[in-house]
C-alpha positions as CSV (number, residue, x, y, z in Angstrom):
1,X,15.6,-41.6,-15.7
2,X,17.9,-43.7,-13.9
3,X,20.6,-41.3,-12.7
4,X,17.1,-39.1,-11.2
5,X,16.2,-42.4,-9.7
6,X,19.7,-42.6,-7.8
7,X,20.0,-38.9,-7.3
8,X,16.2,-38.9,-5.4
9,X,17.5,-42.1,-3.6
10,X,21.3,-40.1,-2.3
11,X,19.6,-37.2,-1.2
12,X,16.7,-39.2,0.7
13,X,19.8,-41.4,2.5
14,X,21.6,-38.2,3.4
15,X,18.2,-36.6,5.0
16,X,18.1,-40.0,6.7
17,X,21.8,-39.9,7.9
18,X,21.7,-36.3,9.0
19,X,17.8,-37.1,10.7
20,X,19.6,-39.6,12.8
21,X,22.5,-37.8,13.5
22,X,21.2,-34.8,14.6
23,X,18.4,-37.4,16.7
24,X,21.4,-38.9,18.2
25,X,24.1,-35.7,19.1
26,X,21.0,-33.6,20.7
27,X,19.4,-36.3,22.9
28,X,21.7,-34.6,26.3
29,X,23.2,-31.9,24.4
30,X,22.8,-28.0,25.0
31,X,23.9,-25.9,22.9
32,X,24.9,-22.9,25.3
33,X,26.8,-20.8,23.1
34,X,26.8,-19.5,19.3
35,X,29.2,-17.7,17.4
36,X,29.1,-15.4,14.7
37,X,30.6,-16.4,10.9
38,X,33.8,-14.9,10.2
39,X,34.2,-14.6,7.1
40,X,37.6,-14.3,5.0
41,X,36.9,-10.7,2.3
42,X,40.7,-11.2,0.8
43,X,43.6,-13.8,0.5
44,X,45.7,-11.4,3.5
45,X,45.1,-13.2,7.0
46,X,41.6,-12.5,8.8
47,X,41.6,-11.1,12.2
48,X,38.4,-11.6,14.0
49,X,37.4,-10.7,17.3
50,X,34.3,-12.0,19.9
51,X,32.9,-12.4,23.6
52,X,31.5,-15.7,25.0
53,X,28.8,-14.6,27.2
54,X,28.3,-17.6,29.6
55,X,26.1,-17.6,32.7
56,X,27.4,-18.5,35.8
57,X,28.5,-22.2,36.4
58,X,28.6,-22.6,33.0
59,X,32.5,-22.7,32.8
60,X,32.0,-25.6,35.6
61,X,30.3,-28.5,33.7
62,X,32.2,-30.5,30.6
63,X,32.3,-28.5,27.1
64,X,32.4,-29.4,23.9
65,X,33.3,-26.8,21.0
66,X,32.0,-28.0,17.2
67,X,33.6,-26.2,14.4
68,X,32.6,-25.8,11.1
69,X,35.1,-24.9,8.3
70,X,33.3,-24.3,5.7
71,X,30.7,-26.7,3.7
72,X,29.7,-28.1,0.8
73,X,28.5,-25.1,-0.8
74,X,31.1,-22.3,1.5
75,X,34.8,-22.5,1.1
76,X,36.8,-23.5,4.0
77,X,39.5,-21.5,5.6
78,X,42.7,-23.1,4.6
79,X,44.7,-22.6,8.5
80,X,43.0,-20.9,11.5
81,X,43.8,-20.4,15.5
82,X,40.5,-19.7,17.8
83,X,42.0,-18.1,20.8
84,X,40.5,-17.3,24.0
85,X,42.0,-15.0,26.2
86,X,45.6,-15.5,24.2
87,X,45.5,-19.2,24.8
88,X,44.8,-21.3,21.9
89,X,41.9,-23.4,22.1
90,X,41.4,-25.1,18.5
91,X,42.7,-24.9,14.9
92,X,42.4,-26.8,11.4
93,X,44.8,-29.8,12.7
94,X,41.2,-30.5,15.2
95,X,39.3,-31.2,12.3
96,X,41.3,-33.7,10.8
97,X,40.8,-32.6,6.9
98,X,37.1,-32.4,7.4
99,X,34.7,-29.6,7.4
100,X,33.6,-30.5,10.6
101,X,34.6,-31.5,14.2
102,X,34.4,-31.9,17.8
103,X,36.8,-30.6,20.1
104,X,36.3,-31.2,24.5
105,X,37.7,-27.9,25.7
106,X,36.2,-28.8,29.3
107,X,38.7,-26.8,31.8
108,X,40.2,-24.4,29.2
109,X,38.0,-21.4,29.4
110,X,38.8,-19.4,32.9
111,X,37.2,-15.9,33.7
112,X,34.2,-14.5,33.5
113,X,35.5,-12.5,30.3
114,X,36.0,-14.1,27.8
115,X,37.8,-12.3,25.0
116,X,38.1,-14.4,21.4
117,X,40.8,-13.6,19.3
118,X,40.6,-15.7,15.6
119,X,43.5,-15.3,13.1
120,X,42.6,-17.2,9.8
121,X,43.7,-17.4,6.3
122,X,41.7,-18.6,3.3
123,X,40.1,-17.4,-0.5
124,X,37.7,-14.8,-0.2
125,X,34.1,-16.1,0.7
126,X,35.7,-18.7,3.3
127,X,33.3,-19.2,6.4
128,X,33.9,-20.3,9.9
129,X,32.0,-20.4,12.8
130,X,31.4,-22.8,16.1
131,X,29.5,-23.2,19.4
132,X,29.7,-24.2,22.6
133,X,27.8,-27.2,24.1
134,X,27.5,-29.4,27.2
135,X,25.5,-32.2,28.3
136,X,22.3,-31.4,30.6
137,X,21.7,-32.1,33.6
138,X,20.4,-35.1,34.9
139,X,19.1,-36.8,37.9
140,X,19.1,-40.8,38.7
141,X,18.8,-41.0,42.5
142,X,17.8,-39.9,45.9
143,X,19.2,-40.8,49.0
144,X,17.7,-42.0,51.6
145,X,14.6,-42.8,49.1
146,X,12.3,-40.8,50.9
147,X,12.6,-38.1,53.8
148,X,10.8,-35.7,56.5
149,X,9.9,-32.0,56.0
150,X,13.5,-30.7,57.4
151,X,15.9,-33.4,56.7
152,X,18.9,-33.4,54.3
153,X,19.1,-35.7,51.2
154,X,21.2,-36.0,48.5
155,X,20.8,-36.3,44.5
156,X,23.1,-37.9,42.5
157,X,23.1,-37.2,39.1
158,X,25.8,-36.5,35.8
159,X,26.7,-32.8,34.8
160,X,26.2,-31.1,38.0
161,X,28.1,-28.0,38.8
162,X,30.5,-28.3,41.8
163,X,29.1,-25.0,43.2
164,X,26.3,-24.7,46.0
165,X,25.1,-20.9,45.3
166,X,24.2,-21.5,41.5
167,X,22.0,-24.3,42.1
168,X,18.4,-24.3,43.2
169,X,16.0,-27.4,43.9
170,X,12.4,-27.7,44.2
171,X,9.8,-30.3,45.6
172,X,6.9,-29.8,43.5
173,X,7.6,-26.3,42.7
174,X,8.8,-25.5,46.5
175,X,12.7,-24.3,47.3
176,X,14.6,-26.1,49.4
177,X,17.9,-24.9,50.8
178,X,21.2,-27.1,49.4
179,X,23.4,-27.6,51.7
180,X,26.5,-28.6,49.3
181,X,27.2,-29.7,46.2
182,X,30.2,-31.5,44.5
183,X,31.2,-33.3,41.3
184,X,28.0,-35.7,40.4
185,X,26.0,-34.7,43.9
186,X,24.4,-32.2,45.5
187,X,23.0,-31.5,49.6
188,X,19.6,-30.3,49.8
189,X,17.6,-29.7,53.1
190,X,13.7,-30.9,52.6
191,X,11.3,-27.9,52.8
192,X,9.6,-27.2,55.8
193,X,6.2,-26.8,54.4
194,X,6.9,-29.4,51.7
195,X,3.6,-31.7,50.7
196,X,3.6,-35.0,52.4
197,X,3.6,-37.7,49.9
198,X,5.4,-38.2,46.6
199,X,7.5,-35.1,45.4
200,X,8.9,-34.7,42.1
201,X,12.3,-32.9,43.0
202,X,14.0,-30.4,40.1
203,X,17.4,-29.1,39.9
204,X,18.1,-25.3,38.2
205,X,21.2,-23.5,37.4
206,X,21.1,-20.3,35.3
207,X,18.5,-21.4,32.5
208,X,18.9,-24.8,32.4
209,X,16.4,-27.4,34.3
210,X,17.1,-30.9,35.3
211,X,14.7,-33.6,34.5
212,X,12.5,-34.3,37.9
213,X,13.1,-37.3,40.3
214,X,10.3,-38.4,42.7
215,X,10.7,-39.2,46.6
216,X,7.6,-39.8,49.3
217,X,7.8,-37.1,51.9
218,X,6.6,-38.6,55.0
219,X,5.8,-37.4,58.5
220,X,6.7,-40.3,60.3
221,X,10.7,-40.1,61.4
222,X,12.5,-42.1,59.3
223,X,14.8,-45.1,60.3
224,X,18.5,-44.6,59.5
225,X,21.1,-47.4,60.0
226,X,24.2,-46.3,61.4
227,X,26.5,-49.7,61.3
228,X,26.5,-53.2,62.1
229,X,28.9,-55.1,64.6
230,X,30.1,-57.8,62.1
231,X,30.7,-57.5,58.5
232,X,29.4,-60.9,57.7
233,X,27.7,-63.8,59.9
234,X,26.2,-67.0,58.2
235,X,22.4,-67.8,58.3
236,X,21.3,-68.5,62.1
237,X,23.9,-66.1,63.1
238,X,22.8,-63.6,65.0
239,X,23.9,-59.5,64.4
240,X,23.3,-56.2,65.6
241,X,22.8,-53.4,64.2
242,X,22.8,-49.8,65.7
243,X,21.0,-46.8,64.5
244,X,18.3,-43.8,65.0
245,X,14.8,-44.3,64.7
246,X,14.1,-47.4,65.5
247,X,11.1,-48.7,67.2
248,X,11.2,-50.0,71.0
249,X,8.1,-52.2,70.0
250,X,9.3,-54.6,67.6
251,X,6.4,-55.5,65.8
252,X,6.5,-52.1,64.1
253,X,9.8,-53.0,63.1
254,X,10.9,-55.2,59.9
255,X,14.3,-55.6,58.8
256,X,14.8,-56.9,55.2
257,X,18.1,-58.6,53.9
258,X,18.0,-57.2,50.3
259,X,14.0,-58.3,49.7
260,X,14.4,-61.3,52.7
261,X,12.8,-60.6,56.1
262,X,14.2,-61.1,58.8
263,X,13.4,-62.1,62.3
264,X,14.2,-59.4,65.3
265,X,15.2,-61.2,68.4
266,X,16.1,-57.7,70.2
267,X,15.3,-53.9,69.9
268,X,15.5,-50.7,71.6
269,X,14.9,-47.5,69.8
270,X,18.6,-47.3,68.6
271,X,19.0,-50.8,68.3
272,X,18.1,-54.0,66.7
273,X,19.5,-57.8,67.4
274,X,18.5,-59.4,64.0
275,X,19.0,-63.3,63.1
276,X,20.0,-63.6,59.7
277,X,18.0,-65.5,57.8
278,X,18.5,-68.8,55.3
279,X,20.3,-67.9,52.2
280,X,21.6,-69.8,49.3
281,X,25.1,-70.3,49.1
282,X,26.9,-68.3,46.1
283,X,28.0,-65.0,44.6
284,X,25.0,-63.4,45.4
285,X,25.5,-63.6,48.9
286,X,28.0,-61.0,49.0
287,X,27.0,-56.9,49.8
288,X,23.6,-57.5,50.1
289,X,22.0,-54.4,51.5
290,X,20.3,-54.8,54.9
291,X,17.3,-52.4,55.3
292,X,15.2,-51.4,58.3
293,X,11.7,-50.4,57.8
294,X,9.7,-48.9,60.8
295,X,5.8,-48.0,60.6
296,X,6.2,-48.2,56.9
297,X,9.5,-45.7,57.2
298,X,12.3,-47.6,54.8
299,X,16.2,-46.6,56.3
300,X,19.1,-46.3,54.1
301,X,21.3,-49.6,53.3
302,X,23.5,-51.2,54.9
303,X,25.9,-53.7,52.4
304,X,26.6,-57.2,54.5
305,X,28.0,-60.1,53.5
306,X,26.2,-64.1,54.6
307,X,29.1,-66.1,55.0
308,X,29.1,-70.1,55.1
309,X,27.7,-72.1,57.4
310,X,30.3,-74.4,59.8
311,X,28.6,-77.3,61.4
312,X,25.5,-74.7,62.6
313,X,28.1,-72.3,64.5
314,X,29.0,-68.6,63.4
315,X,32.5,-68.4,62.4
316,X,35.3,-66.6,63.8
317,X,37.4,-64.0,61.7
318,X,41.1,-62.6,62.1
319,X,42.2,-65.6,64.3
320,X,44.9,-68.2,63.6
């Protein structure tokens, strides 16, 4: 009774393990390829042969190749070489003794066909087998946080291929036109006809879909800061900072160091004389991001530093 108490209790803390395992290895993962079993009829060595069939971009984004030798009730091969296109890829040494392992082949797969070539030795009945996986794609940011019908903004994201023409994005289901696209980013131009208000934005390649970021879509024009004349000034100073979109009338401007208004002594409609307001003296007052907000519009940011404070006058830089 005992030993059927502990046996019940092992195989309930292996379905636990392999539960959480499995909970944890597929939160990002995509399995994007499958292989057949090859399996060993004889003691001679096995030569197998396949095809990875891989859509487009999919040879761009990291890859990871699991291999399973074997398992508890299957015998394992005893060597074996996966080759792809004469170049080997993986063998036993990969798995380090186990039955099982995890191999980044990200970069070693080149073509569009892909010819497998598997020599393996092992007692009749030995299995092996593998796929192909890479992480999915995912979205974190928009910049500028929100945009006109017709401008350009960029996501920013992890596992996005470094090619333009196999991506697509929508704004609540409509396609906008990217621009560009490199390692972690992509340029995309705002629809036309897109809905004013919040958008949830998605990004496609082949068969796989991005989670959605949201931005506002707004038909006001929106603010963009273009630089600043000093990199840092203490509070009282006074700086200037140039840029599109700005409002001649300045009470429908407001600029904000990091969440801090501040008070607009000067503007034009590509300019704005701000004095920097009264800050507390620490690490925190280093690349704060200066914003400009016009009739509700919110610009990019600008990073600025608040430097001391010398007897009420603004400091001097670069001079002896």
């Amino acid at each position: 009774m005992r030993h059927h108490l502990a046996s019940l209790l092992a195989s309930f803390l292996l379905l636990l393990w392999a539960f959480a395992f499995c909970a944890a290895s597929d939160a990002r993962d995509l399995v994007i390829y499958h292989s057949h079993d090859y399996i060993s009829h004889n003691y001679e060595i096995q030569h197998f042969i396949d095809t990875i069939n891989l859509e487009a971009g999919q040879l761009e984004v990291p890859l990871s190749m699991t291999i399973c030798n074997g398992s508890l009730d299957v015998p394992s091969f005893k060597w074996f070489r996966i080759m792809v296109n004469g170049e080997i890829i993986a063998t036993e040494q990969d798995l380090h003794g186990k039955e099982e392992g995890l191999k980044d082949i990200s970069g070693l797969l080149r073509g569009s066909d892909l010819q497998v070539q598997i020599e393996a030795a092992g007692v009749p009945g030995a299995n092996l087998w593998w796929t192909l996986s890479t992480q999915q794609m995912e979205l974190t940011q928009v910049e500028p946080s929100q945009a006109m019908p017709g401008q350009q903004v960029k996501l920013l994201g992890g596992n996005i291929p470094a090619s333009a023409n196999l991506l697509s994005v929508t704004f609540n289901g409509k396609p906008a036109r990217v621009i560009s696209a490199s390692v972690g980013s992509v340029v995309v131009e705002v629809p036309s006809d897109a809905s004013l208000g919040q958008n949830e934005i998605v990004l496609r390649t082949g068969k796989q879909t991005s989670n959605a970021v949201t931005m506002p879509v707004v038909s006001k024009p929106v603010p963009d800061i273009l630089g600043i004349d000093v990199w840092m000034a203490p509070p009282g100073g006074t700086i200037n900072i140039s840029g599109r979109n700005f409002s001649s009338d300045a009470s429908q401007n407001k600029v904000y160091f990091g969440k801090i208004p501040a008070q607009i002594s000067a503007c034009s409609s590509n300019a704005l004389s701000v004095i920097v307001p009264t800050w507390s003296w620490g690490p925190r007052q280093l690349n704060i991001p200066i914003t400009v907000e016009v009739n509700g519009a919110r610009s990019n940011s600008y990073p600025f530093d608040i430097g001391p404070m010398y007897h009420g006058a603004t400091p001097s830089f670069g001079h002896d």
